[in-house]
C-alpha positions as CSV (number, residue, x, y, z in Angstrom):
1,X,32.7,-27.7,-31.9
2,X,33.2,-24.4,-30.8
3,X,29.7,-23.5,-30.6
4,X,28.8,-26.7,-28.6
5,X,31.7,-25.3,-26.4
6,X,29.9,-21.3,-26.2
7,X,26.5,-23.0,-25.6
8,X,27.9,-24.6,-22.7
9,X,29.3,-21.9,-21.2
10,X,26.3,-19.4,-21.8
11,X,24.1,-22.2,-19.6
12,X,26.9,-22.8,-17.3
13,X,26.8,-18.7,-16.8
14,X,22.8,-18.6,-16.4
15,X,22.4,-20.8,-13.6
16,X,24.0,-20.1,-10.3
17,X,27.1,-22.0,-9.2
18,X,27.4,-23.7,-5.9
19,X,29.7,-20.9,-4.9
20,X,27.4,-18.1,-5.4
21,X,24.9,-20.4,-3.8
22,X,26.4,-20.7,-0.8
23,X,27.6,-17.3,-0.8
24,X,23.5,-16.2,-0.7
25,X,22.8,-18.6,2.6
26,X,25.7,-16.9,4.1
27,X,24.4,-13.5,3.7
28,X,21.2,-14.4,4.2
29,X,21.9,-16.3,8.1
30,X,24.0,-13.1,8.8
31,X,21.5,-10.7,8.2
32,X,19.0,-12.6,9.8
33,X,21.7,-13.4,13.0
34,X,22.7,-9.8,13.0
35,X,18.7,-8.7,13.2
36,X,18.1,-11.4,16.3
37,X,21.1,-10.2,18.1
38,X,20.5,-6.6,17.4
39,X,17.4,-5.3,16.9
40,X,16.3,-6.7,20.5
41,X,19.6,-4.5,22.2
42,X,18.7,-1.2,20.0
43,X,14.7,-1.8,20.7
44,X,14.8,-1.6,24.6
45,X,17.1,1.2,24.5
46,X,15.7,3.0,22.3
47,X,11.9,2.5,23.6
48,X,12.9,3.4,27.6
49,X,14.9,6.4,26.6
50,X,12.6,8.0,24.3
51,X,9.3,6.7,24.8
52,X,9.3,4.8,28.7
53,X,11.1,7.1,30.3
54,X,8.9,10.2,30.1
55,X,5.9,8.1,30.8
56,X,6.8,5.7,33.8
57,X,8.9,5.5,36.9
58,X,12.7,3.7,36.0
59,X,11.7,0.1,36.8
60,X,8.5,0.0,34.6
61,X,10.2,1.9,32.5
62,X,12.8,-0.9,32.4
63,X,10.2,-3.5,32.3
64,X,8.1,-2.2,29.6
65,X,11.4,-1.6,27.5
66,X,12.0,-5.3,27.5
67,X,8.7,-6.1,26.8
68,X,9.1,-4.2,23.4
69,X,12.3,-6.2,23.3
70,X,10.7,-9.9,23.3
71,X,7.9,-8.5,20.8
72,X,11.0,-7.0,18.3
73,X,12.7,-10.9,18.9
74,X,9.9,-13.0,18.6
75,X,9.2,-11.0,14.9
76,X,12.8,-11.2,14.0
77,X,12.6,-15.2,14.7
78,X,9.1,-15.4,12.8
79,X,10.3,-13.9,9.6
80,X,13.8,-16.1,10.0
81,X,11.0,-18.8,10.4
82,X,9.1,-17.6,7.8
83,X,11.8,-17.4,5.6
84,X,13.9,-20.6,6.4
85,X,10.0,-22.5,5.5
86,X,8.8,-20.9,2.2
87,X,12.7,-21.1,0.2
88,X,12.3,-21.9,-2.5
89,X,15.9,-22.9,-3.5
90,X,16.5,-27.1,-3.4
91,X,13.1,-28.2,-2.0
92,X,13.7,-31.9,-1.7
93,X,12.5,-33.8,-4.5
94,X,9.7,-36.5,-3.6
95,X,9.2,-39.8,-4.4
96,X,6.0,-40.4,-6.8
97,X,4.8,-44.1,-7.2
């Protein structure tokens, strides 16, 4: 009886719990939440003061700094996308006839 009782613990320990589960899609929709909200702010900043800014005038400086900003958010969406599409973890199960 007690080694029914370790054998169900060891399998019990090597898959994940519903805890740890949701603990991963937590992490995982705040990275990707912190990389849409962010990366967009430090990308037009960063492209107008050290790259815009010596090339162009203020206001297509200013415009070509949030174009850089779109292109960094629609990649940060796309790999959410990306991601979000081809999980692997609890793929519905179909129906077979």
């Amino acid at each position: 009886m007690g080694k029914r009782n370790k054998t169900s613990l060891e399998s019990q320990n090597s898959t994940p719990s519903a805890a740890d589960k949701q603990r991963d899609i937590f992490f995982s929709i705040l990275f990707y939440c912190l990389l849409i909200i962010i990366s967009p702010i430090v990308t037009f900043f960063a492209s107008k003061h050290f790259i815009f800014d010596s090339i162009f005038e203020p206001v297509p400086s200013n415009i070509w700094a949030a174009v850089s900003a779109v292109v960094t958010l629609h990649v940060a969406l796309g790999l959410f996308l990306y991601r979000a599409y081809f999980s692997e973890e609890d793929k519905p199960v179909r129906k077979q006839d």
